[in-house]
C-alpha positions in Angstrom: -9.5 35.4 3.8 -7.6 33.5 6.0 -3.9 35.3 6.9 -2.2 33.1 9.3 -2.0 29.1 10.2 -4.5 29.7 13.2 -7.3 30.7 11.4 -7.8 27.8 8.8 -11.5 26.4 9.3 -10.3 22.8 9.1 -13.8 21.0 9.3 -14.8 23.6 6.3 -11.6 22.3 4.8 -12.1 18.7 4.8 -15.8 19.3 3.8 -14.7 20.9 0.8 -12.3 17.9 0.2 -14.8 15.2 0.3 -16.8 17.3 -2.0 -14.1 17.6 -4.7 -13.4 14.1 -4.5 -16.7 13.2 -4.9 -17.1 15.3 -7.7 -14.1 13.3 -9.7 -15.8 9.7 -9.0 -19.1 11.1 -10.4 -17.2 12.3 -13.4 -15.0 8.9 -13.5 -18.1 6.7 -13.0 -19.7 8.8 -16.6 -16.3 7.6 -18.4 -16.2 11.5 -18.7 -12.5 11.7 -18.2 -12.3 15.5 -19.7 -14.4 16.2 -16.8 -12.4 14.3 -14.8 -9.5 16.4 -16.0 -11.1 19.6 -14.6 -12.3 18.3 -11.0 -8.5 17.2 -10.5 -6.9 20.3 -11.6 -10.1 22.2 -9.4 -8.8 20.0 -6.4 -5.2 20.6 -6.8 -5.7 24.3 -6.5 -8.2 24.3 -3.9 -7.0 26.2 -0.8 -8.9 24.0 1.7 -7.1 20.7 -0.5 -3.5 22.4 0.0 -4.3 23.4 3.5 -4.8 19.5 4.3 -1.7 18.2 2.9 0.3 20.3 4.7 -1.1 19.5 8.0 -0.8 15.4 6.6 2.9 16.4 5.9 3.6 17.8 9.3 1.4 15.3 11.3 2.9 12.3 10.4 5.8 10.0 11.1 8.1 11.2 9.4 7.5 15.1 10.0 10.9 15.8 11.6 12.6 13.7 8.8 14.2 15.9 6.4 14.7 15.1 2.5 18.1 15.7 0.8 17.2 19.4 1.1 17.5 19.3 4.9 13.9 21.5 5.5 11.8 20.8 7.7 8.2 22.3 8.4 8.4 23.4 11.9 6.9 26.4 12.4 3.3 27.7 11.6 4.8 30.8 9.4 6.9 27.8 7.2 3.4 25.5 6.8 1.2 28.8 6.2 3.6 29.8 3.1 3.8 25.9 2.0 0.3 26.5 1.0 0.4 29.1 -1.0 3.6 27.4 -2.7 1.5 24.6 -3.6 -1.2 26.7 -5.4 1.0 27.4 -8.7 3.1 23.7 -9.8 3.5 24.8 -13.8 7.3 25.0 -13.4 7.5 22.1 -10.6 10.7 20.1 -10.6 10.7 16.9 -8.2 13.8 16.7 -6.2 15.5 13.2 -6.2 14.7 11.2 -2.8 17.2 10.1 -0.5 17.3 6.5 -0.3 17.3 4.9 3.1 17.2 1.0 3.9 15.2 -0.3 6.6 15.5 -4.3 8.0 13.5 -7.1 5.7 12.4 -11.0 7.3 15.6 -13.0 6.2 18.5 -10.1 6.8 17.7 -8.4 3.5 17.3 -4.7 3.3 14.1 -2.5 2.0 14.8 0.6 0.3 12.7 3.3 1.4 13.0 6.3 -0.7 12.5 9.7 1.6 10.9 13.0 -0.7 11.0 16.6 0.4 8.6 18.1 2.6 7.4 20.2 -0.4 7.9 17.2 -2.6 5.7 15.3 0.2 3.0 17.7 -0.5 2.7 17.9 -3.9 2.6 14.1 -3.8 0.1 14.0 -1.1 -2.2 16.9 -3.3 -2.3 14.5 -5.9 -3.1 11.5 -4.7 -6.6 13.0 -3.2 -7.1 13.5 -7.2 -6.3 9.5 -7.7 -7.3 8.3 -4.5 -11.3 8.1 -5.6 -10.7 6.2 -9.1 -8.3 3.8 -7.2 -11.0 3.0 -4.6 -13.7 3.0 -7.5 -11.6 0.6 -9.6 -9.9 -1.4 -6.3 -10.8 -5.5 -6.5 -12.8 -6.3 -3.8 -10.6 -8.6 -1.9 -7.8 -6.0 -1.8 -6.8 -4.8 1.5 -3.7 -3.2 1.4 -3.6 1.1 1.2 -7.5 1.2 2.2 -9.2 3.2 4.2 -11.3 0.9 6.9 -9.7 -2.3 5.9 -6.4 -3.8 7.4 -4.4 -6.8 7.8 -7.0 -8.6 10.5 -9.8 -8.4 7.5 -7.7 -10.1 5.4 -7.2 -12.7 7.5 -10.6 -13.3 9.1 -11.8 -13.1 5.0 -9.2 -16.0 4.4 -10.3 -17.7 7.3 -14.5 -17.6 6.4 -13.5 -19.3 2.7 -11.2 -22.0 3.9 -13.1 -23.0 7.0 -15.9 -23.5 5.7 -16.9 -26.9 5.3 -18.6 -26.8 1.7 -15.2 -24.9 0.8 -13.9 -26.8 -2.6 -10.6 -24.3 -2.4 -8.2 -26.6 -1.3 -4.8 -25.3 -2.7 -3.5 -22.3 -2.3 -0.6 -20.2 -5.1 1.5 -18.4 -2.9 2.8 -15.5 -5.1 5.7 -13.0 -4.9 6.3 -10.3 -7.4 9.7 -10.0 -7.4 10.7 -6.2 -6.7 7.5 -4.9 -7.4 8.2 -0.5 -6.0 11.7 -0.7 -8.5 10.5 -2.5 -11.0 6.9 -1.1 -12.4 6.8 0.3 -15.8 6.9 3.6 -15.9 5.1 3.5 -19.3 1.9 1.8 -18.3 1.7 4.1 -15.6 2.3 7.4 -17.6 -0.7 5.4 -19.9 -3.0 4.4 -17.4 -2.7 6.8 -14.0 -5.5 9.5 -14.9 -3.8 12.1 -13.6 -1.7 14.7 -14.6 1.3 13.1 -16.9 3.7 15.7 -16.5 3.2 15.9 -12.6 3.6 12.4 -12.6 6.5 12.2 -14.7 8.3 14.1 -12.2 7.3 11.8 -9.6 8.7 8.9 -11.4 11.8 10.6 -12.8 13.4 12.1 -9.6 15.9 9.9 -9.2 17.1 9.2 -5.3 20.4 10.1 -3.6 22.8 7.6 -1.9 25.8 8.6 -0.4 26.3 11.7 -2.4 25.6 9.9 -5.8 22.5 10.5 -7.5 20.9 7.7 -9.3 18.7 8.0 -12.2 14.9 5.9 -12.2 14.2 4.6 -15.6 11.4 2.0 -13.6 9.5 1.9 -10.9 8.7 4.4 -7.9 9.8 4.5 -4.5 8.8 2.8 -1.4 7.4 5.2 1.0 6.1 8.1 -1.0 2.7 9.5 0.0 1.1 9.1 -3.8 2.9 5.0 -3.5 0.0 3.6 -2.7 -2.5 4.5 -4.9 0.1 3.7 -7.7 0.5 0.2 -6.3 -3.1 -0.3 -5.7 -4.2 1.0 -9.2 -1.2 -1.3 -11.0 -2.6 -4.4 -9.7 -6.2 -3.5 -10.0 -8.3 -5.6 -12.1 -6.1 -8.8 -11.1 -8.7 -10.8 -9.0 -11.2 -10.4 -11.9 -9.4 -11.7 -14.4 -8.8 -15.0 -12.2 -12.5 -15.0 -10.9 -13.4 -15.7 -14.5 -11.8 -18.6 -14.3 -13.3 -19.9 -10.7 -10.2 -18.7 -8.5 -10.3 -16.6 -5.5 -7.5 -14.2 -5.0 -7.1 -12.2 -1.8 -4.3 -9.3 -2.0 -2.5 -6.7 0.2 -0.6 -4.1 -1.2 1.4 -6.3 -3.8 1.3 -9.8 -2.0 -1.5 -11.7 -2.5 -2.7 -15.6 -2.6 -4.6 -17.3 -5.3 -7.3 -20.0 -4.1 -8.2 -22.9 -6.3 -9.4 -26.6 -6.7 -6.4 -28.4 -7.8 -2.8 -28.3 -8.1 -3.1 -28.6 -12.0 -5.2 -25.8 -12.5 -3.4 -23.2 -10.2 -0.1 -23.8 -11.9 -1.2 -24.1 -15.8 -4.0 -22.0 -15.6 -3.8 -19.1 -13.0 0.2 -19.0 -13.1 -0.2 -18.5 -16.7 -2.5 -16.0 -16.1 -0.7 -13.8 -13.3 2.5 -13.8 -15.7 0.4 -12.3 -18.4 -1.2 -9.7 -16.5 2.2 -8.7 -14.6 4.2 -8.9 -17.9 2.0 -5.9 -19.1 3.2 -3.8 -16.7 7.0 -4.8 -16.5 7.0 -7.3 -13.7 7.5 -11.0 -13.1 7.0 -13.8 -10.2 9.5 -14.3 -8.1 10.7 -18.1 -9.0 12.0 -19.4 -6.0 9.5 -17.8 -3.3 6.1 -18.7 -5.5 4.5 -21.6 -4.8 1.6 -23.9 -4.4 0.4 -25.6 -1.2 -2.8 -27.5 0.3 -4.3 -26.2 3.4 -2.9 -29.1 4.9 0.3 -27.9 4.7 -0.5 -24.3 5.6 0.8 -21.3 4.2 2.4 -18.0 5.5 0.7 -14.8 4.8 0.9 -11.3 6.4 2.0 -12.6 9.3 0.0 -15.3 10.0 -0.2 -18.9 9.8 -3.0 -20.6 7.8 -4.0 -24.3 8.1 -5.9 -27.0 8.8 -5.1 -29.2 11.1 -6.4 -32.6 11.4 -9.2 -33.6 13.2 -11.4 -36.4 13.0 -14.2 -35.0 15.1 -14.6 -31.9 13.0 -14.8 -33.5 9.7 -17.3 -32.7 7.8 -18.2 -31.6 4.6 -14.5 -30.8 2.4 -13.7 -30.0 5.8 -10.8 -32.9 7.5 -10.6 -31.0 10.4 -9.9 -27.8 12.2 -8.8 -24.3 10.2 -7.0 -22.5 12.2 -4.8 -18.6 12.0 -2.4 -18.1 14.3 0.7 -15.9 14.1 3.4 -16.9 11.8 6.4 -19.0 13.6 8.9 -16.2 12.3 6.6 -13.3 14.2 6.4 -15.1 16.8 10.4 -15.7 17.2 10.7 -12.0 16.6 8.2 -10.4 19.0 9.9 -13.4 21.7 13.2 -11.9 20.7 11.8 -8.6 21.0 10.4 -9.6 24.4 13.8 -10.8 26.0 16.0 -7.3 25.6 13.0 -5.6 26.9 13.1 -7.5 29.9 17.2 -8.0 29.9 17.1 -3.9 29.9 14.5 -3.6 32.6 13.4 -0.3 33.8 10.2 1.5 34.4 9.8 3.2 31.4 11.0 -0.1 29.6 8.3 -1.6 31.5 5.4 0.6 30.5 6.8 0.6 26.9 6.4 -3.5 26.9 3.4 -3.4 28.4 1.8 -0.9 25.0 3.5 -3.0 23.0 2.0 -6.2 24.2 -1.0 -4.8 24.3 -1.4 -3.9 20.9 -0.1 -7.2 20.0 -3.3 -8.8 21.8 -5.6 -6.5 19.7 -4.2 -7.4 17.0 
């Protein structure tokens, strides 16, 4: 038996993680969801499961960020006892999150909703039960929340369809769901999350605190919970197939995503149409004055970058009028310039080494 913090056999833990994770996609792949059931519940009260969210919840960002509670996990003794608080949830309660804003493109705001560290965990313990079943049931072109993809796959996947030159995907529907954390039903989740419904519930329930006031959340879940993206990822699942059956190409991250198609016509009367539908269903809506459609011609924004084709008569060929190329998108590039100039206005050594990381990892991408 392990008595303190020090003597947890981690790689034995994570061993026994992958194992019970693996045991709830076999069960999901059978359609057995009673199975299903008992893996998850197995998971959730698996020391080596409970041991690893507490050492997720105290190794990341935000582990010296408190919730409305004010704790903090900073000692062995508090992160040892966590775990054996996380073994018994039949009388769990979620605490209401406190909401923090955080700078948007545009000078808008983000909320950002901030859980307990105990709240953290129990979030964090169940999304290892989800996290196979939204992989298993993830659209292939999704990139967003998934382990071994990120925003540079995206982009060199938009890159290989538009550059080619027998590419026949020559407009582009730029979507925006508008509000997409605050404004998800919490009914088709509760219907269609297999996990369990009063756990969740709680989750979706809890409310958030701002300045002193606590606000009640009859939609949606917040931004910046641990078990938020596997919620996201799972509501927008099955998307790109429905518009693959109709010969579009849809490439998504997180909750923005861009539809590929062969006209104009059949991007707005055919996969608009179809996107409404589908986001209807599970209380959202487009965003009517930052969707669009676009050639390549024009080039489009997305995650950052810059998409088009530029002109060029000596690379014609095919579909293809000249060069596709990605580059960052003008507004990043303001930004990191911005950026850039008070580094260098505030000048120091350590502002120097500090610049130098950060440009760096802007050249890797």
């Amino acid at each position: 038996m392990t008595k303190n913090w020090n003597e947890i056999n981690w790689k034995q833990c994570f061993e026994t993680l992958e194992k019970l994770q693996y045991k709830i996609l076999m069960a999901y792949r059978k359609k057995d969801m009673k199975l299903v059931k008992i893996y998850q519940h197995e998971l959730t009260r698996s020391f080596a499961a409970r041991a690893i969210v507490v050492r997720k919840v105290v190794s990341n960002k935000g582990k010296n960020t408190p919730g409305i509670d004010g704790v903090i996990w900073d000692s062995k003794e508090r992160r040892f006892q966590a775990i054996g608080k996380l073994k018994d949830l039949s009388q769990y309660k979620a605490n209401p999150v406190r909401r923090v804003y955080i700078p948007k493109p545009g000078g808008q705001l983000r909320p950002l909703g901030i859980p307990t560290m105990f709240d953290r965990a129990v979030q964090t313990l169940y999304m290892f039960t989800i996290d196979p079943i939204a992989e298993e049931t993830a659209c292939p072109h999704s990139y967003g929340y998934r382990l071994h993809r990120s925003v540079k796959d995206c982009a060199v996947y938009l890159w290989m369809v538009s550059a080619s030159p027998t590419a026949n995907r020559r407009y582009v529907f730029e979507a925006d769901i508008k509000g997409f954390f605050p404004s998800v039903s919490h009914d088709w989740l509760l219907d269609n999350v297999p996990m369990d419904k009063l756990i969740l519930g709680e989750f979706l329930r809890a409310g958030f605190m701002e300045r002193s006031l606590l606000h009640e959340t009859p939609e949606g879940f917040p931004q910046g919970s641990p078990i938020s993206p596997p919620l996201a990822n799972l509501a927008l699942n099955g998307l790109e197939e429905v518009l693959r059956k109709r010969d579009f190409l849809t490439v998504r991250y997180a909750d923005d995503f861009v539809v590929l198609g062969k006209s104009r016509e059949k991007l707005n009367n055919i996969a608009r149409v179809l996107i409404e539908k589908f986001l209807a269903k599970r209380g959202l809506e487009l965003h009517p004055e930052k969707t669009g459609i676009c050639s390549i011609e024009d080039g489009y924004d997305f995650l950052g970058y810059r998409f088009r084709e530029y002109p060029d008569k000596w690379r014609m060929k095919g579909n293809k009028l000249g060069a596709f190329l990605v580059t960052p998108s003008p507004e990043k590039v303001k930004a990191f310039c911005k950026e850039l100039r008070i580094l260098i206005k505030n000048y120091n050594q350590k502002s120097l080494y500090e610049l130098t990381r950060k440009l760096n990892r802007k050249l890797r991408g």
